[in-house]
N, C-alpha and C positions, 0 to 999 in steps of 0.2 A: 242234647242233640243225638237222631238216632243216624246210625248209618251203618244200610247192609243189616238189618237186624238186630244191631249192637248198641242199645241203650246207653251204657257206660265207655263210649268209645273218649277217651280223653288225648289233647293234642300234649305234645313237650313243649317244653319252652322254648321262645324262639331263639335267647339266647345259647342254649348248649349246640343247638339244630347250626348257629351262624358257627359256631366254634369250630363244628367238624367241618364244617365246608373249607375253614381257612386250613384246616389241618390237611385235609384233602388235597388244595392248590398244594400248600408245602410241598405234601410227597410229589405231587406232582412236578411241580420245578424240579425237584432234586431227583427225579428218575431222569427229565429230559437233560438237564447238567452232564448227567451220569454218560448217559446214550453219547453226547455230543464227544465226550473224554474218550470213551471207548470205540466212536468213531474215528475221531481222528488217532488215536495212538494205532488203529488198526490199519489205516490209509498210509500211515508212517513206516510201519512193519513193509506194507504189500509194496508200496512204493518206492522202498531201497534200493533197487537196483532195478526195477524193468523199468520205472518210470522218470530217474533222471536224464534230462537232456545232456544228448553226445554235441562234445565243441567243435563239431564241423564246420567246415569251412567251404567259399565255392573251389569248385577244384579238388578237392581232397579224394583222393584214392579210397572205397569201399569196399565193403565186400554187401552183398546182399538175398538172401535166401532165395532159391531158384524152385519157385513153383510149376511142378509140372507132373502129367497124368501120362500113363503107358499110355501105346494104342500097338495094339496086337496086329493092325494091318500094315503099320508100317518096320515092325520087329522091332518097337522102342519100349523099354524098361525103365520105368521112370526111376526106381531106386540105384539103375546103374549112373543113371545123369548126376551130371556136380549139384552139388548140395546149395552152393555159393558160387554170383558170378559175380566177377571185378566190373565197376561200376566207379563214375566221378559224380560229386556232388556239383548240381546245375543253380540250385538255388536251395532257401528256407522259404518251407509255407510256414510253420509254427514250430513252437522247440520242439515238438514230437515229428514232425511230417517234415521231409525231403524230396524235393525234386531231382529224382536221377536221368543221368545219360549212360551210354553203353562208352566201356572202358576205349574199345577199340573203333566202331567205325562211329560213335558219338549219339546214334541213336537216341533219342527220348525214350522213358522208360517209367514215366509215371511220378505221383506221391507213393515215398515209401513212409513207414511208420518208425524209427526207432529199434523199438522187438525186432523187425528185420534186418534190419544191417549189425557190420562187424567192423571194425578201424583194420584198416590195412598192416 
C-alpha cells in the first residue's frame, strides 16, 4: 500500500495500539480521581471559617457591615461612618442568607449573607 509517497508505509498491530488506549483511560481516571481529592481538600481549607453556617435564630441580636459611599455635598465621610449596625434576625432564607430588620425602629433591611454579619 502506497500512502503520501511512501511504498513501505506499514501499520502496528492493533493489539499494542488497544493497549495504550487502555493505558491512556487509566491515567486518565487517575488524573480526574486526583483533581476531585485536590478539589475537595481545597474547598475544605477555603471553607473553614467563612463558609460555616452561623446558629442564628429569629430575633437574635446582630451586628452587620454597614455599606456606605462619602458624598462631599453633604460633608459625609464614609470611613468616619460605623463600620457595623445592630440589627435582629427576621427570618432564614438558606444557612448562608438572612433576612434582617433594623435594631431600633424595626425596619426591613434586606438578605444578608453570613461574611457580613457578626454575633452580638
Amino acid at each position: 500500500m502506497e500512502v503520501n509517497g511512501n511504498p513501505n508505509l506499514e501499520f502496528e498491530n492493533r493489539e499494542n495500539w488497544a493497549s495504550r488506549v487502555r493505558e491512556l483511560r487509566d491515567i486518565c481516571d487517575s488524573v480526574k480521581s486526583r483533581l476531585d481529592t485536590a478539589y475537595n481538600q481545597s474547598a475544605a481549607r477555603c471553607n473553614l471559617r467563612r463558609r460555616t453556617p452561623l446558629p442564628l435564630e429569629v430575633g437574635q441580636v446582630v451586628w452587620k457591615r454597614n455599606h456606605t459611599l462619602s458624598d462631599a455635598g453633604n460633608y459625609f465621610a464614609s470611613k468616619l461612618a460605623p463600620k457595623f449596625l445592630k440589627c435582629k434576625v427576621a427570618g432564614k432564607v438558606t444557612p448562608n442568607v438572612y433576612k434582617l430588620t433594623d435594631f431600633q425602629s424595626g425596619k426591613y433591611l434586606g438578605h444578608w449573607h453570613i461574611q457580613d454579619l457578626k454575633l452580638d
